[in-house]
FIROKE-706652 format. One line per field, with one value per residue (C-alpha): x, y, z; residue number from 1. Coordinates in steps of 0.001 Angstrom, whole numbers, plus 524288, in hexadecimal, padded with zeros to 5 digits. Example, Ala and Ser with C-alpha at 12.3 -4.5 7.8 and 13.67 -1.06 7.14 Angstrom:
2
X <- 8300C,83566
Y <- 7EE6C,7FBDC
Z <- 81E78,81BE4
num <- 1,2
***
This chain:
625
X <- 3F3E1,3E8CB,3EC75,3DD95,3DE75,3D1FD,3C8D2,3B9AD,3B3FD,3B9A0,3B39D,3B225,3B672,3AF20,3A04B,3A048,39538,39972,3A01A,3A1A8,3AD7F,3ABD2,39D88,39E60,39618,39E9E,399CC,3A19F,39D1A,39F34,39882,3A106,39B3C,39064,38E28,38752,37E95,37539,36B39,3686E,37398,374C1,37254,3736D,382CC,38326,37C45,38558,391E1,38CA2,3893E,39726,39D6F,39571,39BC9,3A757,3A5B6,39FAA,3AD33,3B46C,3B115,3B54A,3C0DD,3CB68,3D88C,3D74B,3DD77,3D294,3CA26,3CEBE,3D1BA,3C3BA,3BCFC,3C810,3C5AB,3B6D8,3B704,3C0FF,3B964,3C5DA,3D38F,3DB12,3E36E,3D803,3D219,3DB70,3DE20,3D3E3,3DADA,3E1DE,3F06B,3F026,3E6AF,3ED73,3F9C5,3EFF4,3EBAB,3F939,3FAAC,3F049,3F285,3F3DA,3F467,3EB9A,3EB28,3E40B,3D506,3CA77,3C3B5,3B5EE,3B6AA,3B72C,3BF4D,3C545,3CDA8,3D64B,3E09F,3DA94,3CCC3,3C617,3BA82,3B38A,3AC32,39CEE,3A563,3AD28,3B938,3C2CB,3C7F8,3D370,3D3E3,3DD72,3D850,3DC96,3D4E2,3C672,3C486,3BF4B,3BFFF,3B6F5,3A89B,3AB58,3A800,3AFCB,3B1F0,3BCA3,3C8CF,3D66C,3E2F2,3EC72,3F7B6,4011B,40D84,4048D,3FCAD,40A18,40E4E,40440,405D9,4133F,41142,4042F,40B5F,41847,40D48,407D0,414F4,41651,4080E,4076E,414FD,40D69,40042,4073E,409AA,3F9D2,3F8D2,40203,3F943,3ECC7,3F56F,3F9D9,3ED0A,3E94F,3F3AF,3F161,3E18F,3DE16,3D974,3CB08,3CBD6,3D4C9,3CD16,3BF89,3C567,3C837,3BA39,3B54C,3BE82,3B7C5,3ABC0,3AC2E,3B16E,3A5F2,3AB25,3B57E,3B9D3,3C830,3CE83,3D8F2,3DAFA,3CD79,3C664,3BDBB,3BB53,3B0F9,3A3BF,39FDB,3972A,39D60,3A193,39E73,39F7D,3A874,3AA35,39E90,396D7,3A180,3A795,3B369,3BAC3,3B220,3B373,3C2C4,3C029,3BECA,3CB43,3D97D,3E15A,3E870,3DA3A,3D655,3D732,3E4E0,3DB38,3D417,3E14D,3E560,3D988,3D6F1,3E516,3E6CA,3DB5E,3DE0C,3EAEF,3E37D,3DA89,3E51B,3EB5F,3DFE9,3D1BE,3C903,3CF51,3DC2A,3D347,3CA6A,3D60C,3D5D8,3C6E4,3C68A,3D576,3DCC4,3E0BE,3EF12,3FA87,40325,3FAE6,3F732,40489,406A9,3FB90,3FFC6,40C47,4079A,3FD9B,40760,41283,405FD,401AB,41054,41402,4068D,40BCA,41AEA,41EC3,428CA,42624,42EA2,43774,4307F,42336,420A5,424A9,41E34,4143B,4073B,40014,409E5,40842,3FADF,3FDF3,40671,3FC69,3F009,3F8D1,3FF05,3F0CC,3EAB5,3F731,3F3C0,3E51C,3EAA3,3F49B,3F119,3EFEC,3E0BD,3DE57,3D3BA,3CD24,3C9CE,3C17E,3BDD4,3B169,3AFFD,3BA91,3B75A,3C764,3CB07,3D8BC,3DD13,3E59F,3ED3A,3ED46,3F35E,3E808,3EA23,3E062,3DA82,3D67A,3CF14,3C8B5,3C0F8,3C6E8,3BBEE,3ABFB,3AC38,3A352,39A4A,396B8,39630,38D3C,38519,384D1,382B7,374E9,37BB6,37E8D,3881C,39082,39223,39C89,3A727,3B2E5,3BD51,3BB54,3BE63,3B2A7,3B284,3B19E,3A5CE,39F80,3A279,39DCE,39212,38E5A,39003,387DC,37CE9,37BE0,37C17,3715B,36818,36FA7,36EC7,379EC,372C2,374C6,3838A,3850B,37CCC,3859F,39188,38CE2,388F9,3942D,39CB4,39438,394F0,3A4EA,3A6D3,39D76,3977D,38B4A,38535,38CC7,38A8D,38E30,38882,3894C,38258,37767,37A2E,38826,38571,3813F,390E4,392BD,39A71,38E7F,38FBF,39420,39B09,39E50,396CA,388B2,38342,38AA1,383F1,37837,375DD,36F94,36FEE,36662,370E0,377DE,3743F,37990,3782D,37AC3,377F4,37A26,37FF9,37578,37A91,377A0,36CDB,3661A,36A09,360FA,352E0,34F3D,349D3,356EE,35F3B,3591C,35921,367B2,36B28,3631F,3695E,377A9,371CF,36C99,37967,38346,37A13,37D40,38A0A,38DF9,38649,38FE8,39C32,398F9,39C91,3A9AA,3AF69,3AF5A,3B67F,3B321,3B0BD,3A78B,39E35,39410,39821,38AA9,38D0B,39214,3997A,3A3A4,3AFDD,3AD4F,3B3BD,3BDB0,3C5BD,3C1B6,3BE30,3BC6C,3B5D0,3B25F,3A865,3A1DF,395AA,398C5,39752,39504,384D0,3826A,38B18,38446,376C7,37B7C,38200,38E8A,39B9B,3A3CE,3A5D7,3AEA2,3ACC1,3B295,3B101,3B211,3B965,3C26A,3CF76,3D78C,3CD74,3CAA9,3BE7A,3B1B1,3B0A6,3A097,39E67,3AB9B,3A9E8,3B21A,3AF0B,3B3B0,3ABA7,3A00C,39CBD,3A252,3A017,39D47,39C0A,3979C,396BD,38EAD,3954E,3A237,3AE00,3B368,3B84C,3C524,3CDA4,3CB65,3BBFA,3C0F4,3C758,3BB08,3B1FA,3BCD7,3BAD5,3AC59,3ADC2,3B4EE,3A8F9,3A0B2,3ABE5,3A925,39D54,39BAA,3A5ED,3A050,393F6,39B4F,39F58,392B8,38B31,37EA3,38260,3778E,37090,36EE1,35FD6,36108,36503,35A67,35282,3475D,352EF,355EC,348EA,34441,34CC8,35323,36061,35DDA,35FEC,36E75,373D1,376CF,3749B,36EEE,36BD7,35CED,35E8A,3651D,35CDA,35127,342ED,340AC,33815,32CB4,33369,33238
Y <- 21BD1,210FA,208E8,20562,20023,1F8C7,201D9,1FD76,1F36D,1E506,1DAC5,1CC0D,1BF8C,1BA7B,1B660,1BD35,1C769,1D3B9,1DF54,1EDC4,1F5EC,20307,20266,1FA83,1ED8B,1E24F,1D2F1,1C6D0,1BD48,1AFBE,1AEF1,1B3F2,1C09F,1C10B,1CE63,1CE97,1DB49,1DB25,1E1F2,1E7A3,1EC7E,1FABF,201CE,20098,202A2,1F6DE,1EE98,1F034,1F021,1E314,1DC60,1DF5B,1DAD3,1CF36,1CA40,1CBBF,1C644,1BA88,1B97C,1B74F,1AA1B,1A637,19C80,1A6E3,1AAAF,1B2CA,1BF2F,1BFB6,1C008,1C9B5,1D42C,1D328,1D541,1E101,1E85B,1E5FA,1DC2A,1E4F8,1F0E6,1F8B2,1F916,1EF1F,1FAB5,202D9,1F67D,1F15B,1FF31,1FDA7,1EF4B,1F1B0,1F155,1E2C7,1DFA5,1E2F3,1DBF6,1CF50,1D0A4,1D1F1,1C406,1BDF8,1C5A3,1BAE0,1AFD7,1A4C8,19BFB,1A43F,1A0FF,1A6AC,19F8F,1A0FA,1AA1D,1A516,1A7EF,19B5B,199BE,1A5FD,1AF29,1B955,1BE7F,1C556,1CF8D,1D64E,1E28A,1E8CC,1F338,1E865,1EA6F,1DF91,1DC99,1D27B,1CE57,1C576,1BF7A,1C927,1D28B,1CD00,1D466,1E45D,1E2D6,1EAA1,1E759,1DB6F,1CF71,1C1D0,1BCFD,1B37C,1AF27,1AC61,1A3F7,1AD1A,1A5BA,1AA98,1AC90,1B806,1BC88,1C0C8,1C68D,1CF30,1D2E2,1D5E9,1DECB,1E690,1E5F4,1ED65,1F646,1F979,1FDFB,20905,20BD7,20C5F,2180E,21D73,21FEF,225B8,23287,2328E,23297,23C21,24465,2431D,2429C,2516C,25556,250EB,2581F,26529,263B3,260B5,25491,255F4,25F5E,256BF,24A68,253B3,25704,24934,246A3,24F24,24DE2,23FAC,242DC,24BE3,23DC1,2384A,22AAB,226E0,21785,216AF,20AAD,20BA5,1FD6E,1F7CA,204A7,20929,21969,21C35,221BB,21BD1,2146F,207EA,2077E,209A0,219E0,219DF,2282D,22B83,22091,21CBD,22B3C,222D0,23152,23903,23160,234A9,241ED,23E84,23569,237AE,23309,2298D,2237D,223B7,21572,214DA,21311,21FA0,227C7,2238C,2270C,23510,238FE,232C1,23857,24585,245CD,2402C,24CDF,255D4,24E03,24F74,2513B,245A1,2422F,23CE8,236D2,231C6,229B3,22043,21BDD,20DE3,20C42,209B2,217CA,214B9,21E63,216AC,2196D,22553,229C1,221AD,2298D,23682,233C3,22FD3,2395E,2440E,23F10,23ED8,24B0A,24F0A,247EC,24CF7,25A7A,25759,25CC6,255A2,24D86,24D63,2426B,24034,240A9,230E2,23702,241FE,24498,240C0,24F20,25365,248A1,24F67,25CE3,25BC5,251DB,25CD8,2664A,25EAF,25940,266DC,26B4E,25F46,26060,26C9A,2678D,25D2A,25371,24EEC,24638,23DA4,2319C,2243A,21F3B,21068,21237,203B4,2094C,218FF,21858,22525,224DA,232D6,230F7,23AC8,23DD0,247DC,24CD5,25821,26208,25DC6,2514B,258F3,261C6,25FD2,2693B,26AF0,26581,255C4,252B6,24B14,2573A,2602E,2562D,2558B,26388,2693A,26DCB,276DE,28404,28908,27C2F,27D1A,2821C,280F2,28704,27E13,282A8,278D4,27097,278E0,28599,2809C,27B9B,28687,28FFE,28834,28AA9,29937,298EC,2905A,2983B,2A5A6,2A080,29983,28AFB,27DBB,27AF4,26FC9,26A9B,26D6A,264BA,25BAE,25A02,25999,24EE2,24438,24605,24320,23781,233A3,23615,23032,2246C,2264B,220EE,22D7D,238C9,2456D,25258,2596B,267D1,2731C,277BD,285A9,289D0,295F4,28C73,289C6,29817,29F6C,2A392,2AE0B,2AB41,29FE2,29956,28D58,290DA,291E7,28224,27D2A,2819A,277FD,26CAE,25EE8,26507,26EAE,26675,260C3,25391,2534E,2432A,23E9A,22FBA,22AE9,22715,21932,2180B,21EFF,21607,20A97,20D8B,2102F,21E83,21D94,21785,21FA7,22D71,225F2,226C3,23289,23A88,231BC,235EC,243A1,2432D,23F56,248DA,25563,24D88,24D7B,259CC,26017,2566C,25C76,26B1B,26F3A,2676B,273D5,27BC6,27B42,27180,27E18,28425,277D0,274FA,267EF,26373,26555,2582D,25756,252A6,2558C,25872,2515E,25639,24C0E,244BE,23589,228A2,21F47,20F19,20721,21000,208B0,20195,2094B,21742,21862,221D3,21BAA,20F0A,21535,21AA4,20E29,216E0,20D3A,21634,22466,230B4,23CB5,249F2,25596,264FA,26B96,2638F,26534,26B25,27622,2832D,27E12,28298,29089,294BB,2A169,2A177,29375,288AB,2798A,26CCA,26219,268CA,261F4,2570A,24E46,23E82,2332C,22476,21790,20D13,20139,20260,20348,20DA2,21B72,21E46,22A92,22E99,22E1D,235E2,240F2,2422A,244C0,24DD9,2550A,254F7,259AC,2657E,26A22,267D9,2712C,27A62,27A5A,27F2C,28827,28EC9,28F4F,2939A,2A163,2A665,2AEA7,2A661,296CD,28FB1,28788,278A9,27560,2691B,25AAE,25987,24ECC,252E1,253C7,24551,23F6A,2471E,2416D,24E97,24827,241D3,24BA8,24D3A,23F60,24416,23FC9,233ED,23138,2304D,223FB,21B7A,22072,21B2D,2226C,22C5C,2290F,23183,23C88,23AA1
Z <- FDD6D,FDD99,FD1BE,FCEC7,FC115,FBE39,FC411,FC37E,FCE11,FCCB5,FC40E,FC5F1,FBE64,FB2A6,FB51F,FC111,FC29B,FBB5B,FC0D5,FBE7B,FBA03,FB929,FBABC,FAE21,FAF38,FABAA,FABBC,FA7AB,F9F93,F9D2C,F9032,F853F,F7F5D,F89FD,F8EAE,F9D91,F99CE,FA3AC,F9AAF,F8DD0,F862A,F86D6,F7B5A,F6DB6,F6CD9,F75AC,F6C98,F615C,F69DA,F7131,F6559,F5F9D,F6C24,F6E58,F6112,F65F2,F7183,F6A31,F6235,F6ED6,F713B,F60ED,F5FF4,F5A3E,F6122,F6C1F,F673E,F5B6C,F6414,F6E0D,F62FD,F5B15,F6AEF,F6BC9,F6021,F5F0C,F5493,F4D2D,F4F77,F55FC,F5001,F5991,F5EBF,F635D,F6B1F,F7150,F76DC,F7F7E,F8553,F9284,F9213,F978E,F8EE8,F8390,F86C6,F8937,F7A3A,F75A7,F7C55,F75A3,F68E6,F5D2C,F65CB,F5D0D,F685F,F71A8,F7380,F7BD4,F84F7,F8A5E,F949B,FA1D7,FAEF8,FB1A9,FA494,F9C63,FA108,F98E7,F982D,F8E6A,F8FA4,F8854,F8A8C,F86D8,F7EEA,F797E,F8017,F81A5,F9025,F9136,F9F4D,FA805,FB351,FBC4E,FB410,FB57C,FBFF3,FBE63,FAF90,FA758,FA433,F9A2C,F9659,F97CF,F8A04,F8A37,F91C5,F8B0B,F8FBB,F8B9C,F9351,FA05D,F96C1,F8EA7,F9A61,F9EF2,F93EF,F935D,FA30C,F9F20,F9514,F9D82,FA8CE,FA09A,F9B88,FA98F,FAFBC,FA4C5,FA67A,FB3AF,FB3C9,FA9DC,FB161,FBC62,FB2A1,FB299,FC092,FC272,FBAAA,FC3C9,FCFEC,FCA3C,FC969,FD696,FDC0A,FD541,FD7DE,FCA41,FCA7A,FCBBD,FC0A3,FB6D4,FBA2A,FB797,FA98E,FA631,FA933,FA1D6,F975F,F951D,F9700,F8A39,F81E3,F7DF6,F7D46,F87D4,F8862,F904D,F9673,FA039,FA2F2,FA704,FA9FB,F9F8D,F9F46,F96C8,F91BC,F8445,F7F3F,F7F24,F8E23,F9BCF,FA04B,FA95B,FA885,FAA97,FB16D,FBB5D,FBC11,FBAEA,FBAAB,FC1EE,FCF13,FCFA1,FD1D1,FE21C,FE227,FE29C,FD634,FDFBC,FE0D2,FD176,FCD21,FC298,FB51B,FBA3D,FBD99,FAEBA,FA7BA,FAD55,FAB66,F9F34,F9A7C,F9DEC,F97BF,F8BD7,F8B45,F8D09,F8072,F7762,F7CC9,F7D16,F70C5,F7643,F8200,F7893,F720B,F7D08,F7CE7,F7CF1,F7EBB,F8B56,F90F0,F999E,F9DD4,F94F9,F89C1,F8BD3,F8B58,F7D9E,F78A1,F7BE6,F7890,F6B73,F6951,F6A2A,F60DE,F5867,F58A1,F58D6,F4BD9,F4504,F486E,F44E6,F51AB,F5B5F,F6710,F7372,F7509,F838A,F7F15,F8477,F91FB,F92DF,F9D08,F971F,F9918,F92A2,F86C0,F87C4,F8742,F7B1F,F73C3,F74D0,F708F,F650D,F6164,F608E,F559C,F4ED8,F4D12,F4636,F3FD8,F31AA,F3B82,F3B6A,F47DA,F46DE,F4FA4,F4E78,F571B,F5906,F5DDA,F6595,F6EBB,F6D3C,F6A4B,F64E7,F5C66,F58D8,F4984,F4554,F3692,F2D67,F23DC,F1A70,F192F,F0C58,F141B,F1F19,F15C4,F0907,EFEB9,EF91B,EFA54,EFB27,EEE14,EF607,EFEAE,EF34C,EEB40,EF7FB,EF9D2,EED08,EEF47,EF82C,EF012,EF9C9,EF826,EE968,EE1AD,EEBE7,EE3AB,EE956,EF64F,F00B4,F0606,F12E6,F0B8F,F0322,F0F39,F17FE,F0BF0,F0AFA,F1A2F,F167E,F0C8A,F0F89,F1CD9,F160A,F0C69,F1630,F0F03,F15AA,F1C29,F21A0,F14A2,F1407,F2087,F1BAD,F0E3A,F1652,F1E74,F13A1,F0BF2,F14EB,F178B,F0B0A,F07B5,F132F,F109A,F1FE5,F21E1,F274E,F2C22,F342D,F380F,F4582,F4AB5,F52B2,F4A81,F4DC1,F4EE6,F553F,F61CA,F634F,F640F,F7128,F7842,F8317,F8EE3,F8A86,F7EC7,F80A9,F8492,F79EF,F766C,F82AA,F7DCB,F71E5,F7331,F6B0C,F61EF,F5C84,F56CB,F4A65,F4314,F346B,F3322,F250B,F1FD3,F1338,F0A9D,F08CF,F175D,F1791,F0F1C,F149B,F20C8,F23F3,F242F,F320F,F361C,F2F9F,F3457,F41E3,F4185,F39EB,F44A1,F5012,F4BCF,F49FE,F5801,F5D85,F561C,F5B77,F68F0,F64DB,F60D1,F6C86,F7461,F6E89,F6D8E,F7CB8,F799A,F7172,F81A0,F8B29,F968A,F9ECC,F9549,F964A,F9FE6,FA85E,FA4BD,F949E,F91A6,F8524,F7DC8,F77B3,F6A2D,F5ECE,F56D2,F50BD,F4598,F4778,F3F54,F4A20,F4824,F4D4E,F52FF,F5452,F5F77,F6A9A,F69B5,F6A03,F5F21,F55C0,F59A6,F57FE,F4A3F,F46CA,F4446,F4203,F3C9D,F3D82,F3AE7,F41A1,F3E06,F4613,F43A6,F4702,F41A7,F4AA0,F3F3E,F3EA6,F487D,F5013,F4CE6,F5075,F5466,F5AE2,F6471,F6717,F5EF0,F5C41,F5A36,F57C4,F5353,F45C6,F400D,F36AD,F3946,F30D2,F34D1,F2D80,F34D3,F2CC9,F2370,F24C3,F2FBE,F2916,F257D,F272E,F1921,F1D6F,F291A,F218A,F17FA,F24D0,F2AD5,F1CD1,F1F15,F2C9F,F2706,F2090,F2B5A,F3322,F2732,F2887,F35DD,F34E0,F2A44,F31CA,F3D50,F35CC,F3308,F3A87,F394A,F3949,F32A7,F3DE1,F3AAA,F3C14,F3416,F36F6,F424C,F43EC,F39CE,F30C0,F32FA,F33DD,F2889,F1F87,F1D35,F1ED7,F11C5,F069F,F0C08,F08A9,EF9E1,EEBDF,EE91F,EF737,EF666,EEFA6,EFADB,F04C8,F0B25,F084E,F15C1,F1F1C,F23D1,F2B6A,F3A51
num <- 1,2,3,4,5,6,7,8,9,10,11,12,13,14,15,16,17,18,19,20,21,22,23,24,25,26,27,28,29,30,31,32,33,34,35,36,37,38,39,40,41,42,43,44,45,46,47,48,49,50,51,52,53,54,55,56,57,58,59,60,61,62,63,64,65,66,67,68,69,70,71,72,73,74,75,76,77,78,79,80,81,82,83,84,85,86,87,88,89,90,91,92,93,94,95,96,97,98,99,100,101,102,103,104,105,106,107,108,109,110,111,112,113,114,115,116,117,118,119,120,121,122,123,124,125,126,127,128,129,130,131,132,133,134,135,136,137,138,139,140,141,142,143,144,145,146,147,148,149,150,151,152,153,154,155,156,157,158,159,160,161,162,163,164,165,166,167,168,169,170,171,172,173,174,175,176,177,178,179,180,181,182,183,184,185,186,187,188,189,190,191,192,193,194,195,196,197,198,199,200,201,202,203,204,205,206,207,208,209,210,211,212,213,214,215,216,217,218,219,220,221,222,223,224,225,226,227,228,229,230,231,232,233,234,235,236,237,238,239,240,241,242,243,244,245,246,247,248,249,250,251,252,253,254,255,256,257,258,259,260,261,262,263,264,265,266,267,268,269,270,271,272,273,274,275,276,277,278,279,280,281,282,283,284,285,286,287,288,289,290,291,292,293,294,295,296,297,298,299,300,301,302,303,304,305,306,307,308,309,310,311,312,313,314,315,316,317,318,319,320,321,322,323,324,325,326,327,328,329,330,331,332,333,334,335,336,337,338,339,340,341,342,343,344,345,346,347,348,349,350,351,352,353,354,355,356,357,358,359,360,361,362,363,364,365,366,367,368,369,370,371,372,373,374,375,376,377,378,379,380,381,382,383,384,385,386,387,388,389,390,391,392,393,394,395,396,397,398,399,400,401,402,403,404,405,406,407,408,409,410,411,412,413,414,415,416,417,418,419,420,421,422,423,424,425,426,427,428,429,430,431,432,433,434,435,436,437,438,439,440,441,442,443,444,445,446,447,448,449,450,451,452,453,454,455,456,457,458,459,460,461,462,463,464,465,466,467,468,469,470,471,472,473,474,475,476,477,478,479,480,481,482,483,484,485,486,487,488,489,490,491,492,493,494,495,496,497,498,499,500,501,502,503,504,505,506,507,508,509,510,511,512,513,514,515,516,517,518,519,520,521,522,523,524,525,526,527,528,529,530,531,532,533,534,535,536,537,538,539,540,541,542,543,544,545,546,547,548,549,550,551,552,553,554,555,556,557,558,559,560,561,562,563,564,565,566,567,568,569,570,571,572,573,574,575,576,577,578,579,580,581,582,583,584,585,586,587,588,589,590,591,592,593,594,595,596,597,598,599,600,601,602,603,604,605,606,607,608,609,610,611,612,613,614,615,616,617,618,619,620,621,622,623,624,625
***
């Protein structure tokens, strides 16, 4: 086969005009931390990113060993754990850093052509390149920040140990391409390759490195999926013809969604994707999943063919989502790197035994919440449902209550919850089961998105409603986004774009950076926990059943990140939420949501739900708009 491993057009040395790669614009220059824009920025999430990286960039040129230097401009000045950023390094380059790892004596130099065995870029997204000489050419858009003299003795260490690594890599890709030469012989191709595109089109944020060649559509890098149909144009070409990275990636990330879904392809986002590790992470997926469940692995697992691996890892990972096992994400947002953790939590951790005092102070004026007779917090919520529905209650009020006190026991700065306003919409409708799904529109969904009064009266009303509606706006987007996700490919229009819904529970970091609404919402840190939660039947509605429907989400915009105790609390939260609907879900009537629109936002409505004593910390409301 064609061994085409940089793929993307050539480059050209420093301070030469710039090139492309991958339809990315790249320009070298000779001006530490200068970025060749050729414009305005673009858009606001640019603005925050750029002036982060220019910093860093500016720290390049600072007297300070070498290494120091090289790790702050890896991790984002500490912003990712070291592990999770030097994932994204080739293999090369990471046996470079090793060489230059705690070495005091090592400067860098002002970047220029003539002087340095080792050059050192840095990217828009703020990804570190380590380049030899030999490398200048085709690299990725980038800029020139400095040069280093690492020395012949340690440049060939370092060729030693990637050129050890690329002998086992390459015997290990050849299992890969014996899985698309397969499907070219049986006719299949077309249709595998078709699935894989489609697969990744239904991630909403894809960022994948083999080698040099960047697969993505994010916000923090160029779409190569979708602008440069990077995937797509295979279709015409035999596999003998596909350039190596692109043989890799569609096979590997098949096997991937075989594994697990998106969320075993999603665990490779901003990390190097290779046959070699691949295999490691199947490999160690499944004893996972194996030792959560106490059941034996074969002694031959590290050999065994990697559909296989696959095979055996969905089917372990559905017994364990069953199983006291809670899986969980964390997701360092600069990267979009998704880590699965496995943890053992006992029921009375993912349930509250009875009503969290903060909800019940906030929700005594609700009759059908009082006097709860040690019955379980789900009970006296989904009693309460019953209730207020049979009596023409609130239960906009109920959601409400739920929502700000788990912003306040969980010390969020605002927090949310988002659904379909009428459940009957998600309802089997004759002659299919999802016509009537198709049907809704952004403006069925609702967002109930409430603040914690200490942050609420930090800001300007105007301000404040400004971004309580803008979250509001997006979750309806959201949800509508996610709903089709719950059908089978075949049941949804080609032209329905959507995307997989979520299910697993998440604690995500610095999440400011790149993706645009948390940059428009100023949202650092976050937790997310979905219904229904994967220990639970899905939501059942009419003949149809959900995932991903409701959750419940918490942010801080400055603090310290949340912790997995934080993490449990919202999973508890979630639960009544998942009450909640469920209880809804068994009546014959569902109350419709009509709240949590925009007059209820702009009106100042919003404000009687923060609790006692919150009328003092907050701002006097502004005329109504």
């Amino acid at each position: 086969m064609a061994d085409q491993d940089r793929g993307g057009a050539r480059g050209r040395r420093p301070g030469a005009p710039g090139n492309h790669d991958q339809g990315g614009r790249h320009q070298w220059s000779r001006r530490t931390g200068e970025r060749l824009m050729g414009g305005a920025k673009q858009g606001n999430a640019r603005f925050r990113a750029d002036d982060l990286f220019q910093e860093l960039r500016r720290g390049a040129g600072e007297d300070r060993p070498a290494y120091m230097t090289l790790i702050r401009l890896l991790t984002v000045g500490g912003r990712l754990p070291y592990a999770d950023a030097s994932a994204g390094l080739t293999q090369r380059e990471r046996h470079l850093l090793h060489e230059v790892m705690g070495d005091e004596r090592l400067r860098l130099s002002v970047p220029s052509a003539e002087d340095g065995d080792l050059f050192v870029a840095y990217s828009r997204q703020g990804k570190l390149s380590l380049l030899l000489r030999d490398e200048l050419d085709g690299t990725p858009e980038a800029d020139l920040l400095a040069t280093l003299s690492l020395g012949e003795a340690a440049r060939e260490r370092a060729e030693e140990r990637h050129t050890a690594w690329r002998q086992e890599e390459l015997i290990e890709q050849r299992e890969l391409d014996r899985i698309l030469q397969a499907w070219e012989e049986e006719g299949t191709l077309a249709e595998r390759l078709g699935q894989v595109v489609d697969w990744i089109d239904r991630v909403e944020t894809v960022l994948v490195y083999v080698g040099r060649r960047i697969y993505s559509r994010s916000d923090a890098a160029t779409n190569t999926l979708l602008r440069d149909r990077v995937l797509a144009g295979l279709a015409d070409a035999p596999v003998a013809d596909w350039p190596r990275a692109d043989r890799l990636f569609v096979a590997a990330a098949h096997v991937l969604f075989t594994a697990g879904g998106p969320i075993c392809f999603e665990e490779f986002n901003g990390r190097q994707l290779s046959a070699l590790g691949l295999r490691t992470w199947l490999v160690s997926r499944l004893r996972r999943y194996a030792a959560a469940l106490g059941v034996p692995v074969r002694s031959d697992t590290a050999g065994r063919p990697l559909q296989e691996l696959a095979a055996e890892t969905a089917s372990l990972r559905i017994a364990v989502n069953a199983s006291g096992t809670v899986c969980f994400r964390r997701i360092s947002a600069p990267t979009f790197g998704k880590r699965e953790v496995l943890v053992k939590v006992p029921a009375t951790e993912r349930a509250h035994a009875l009503l969290p005092p903060t909800l019940g102070d906030l929700a005594r004026g609700i009759p059908a919440m009082r006097n709860p007779a040690e019955l379980s917090a789900e009970a006296v919520v989904s009693r309460a449902v019953v209730e207020l529905a049979a009596e023409g209650g609130d239960v906009e009020e109920l959601l409400a209550s739920i929502v700000m006190a788990a912003v306040r026991d969980l010390r969020a700065d605002y927090g949310m919850t988002s659904a379909v306003r009428d459940l009957t919409r998600l309802r089997a409708v004759a002659p299919d089961r999802t016509s009537g799904v198709l049907a809704l529109r952004k403006r069925d969904f609702f967002c109930c998105v409430l603040p914690h009064p200490d942050f609420a009266g930090r800001r300007p009303e105007h301000e404040l409603v400004a971004l309580l509606w803008s979250v509001s706006q997006r979750m309806q987007y959201n949800r509508w986004h996610f709903v089709p996700g719950n059908f089978t490919r075949a049941e949804v229009p080609v032209d329905r774009h959507y995307f997989f819904p979520p299910t697993m529970p998440d604690l995500a970091e610095h999440a400011h950076l790149w993706h645009g609404g948390h940059v428009a919402a100023g949202v650092r840190h976050s937790i997310r926990a979905p219904g229904a939660q994967l220990w639970r039947e899905p939501l059942a509605v009419g003949g149809n059943h959900y995932r991903g429907g409701y959750d419940i989400r918490v942010v801080r915009t400055d603090g310290p990140p949340f912790t997995r105790a934080d993490l449990w609390s919202a999973v508890r939260y979630s639960g009544l939420i998942d009450a909640f609907w469920r209880a809804a879900a068994g009546l014959d009537r569902p109350p419709v949501i009509s709240g949590f629109d925009k007059g209820w936002y702009w009106s100042g409505e919003w404000r009687r739900h923060l609790g006692p004593g919150a009328a003092g910390q907050l701002p006097a409301p502004e005329p109504s708009r």
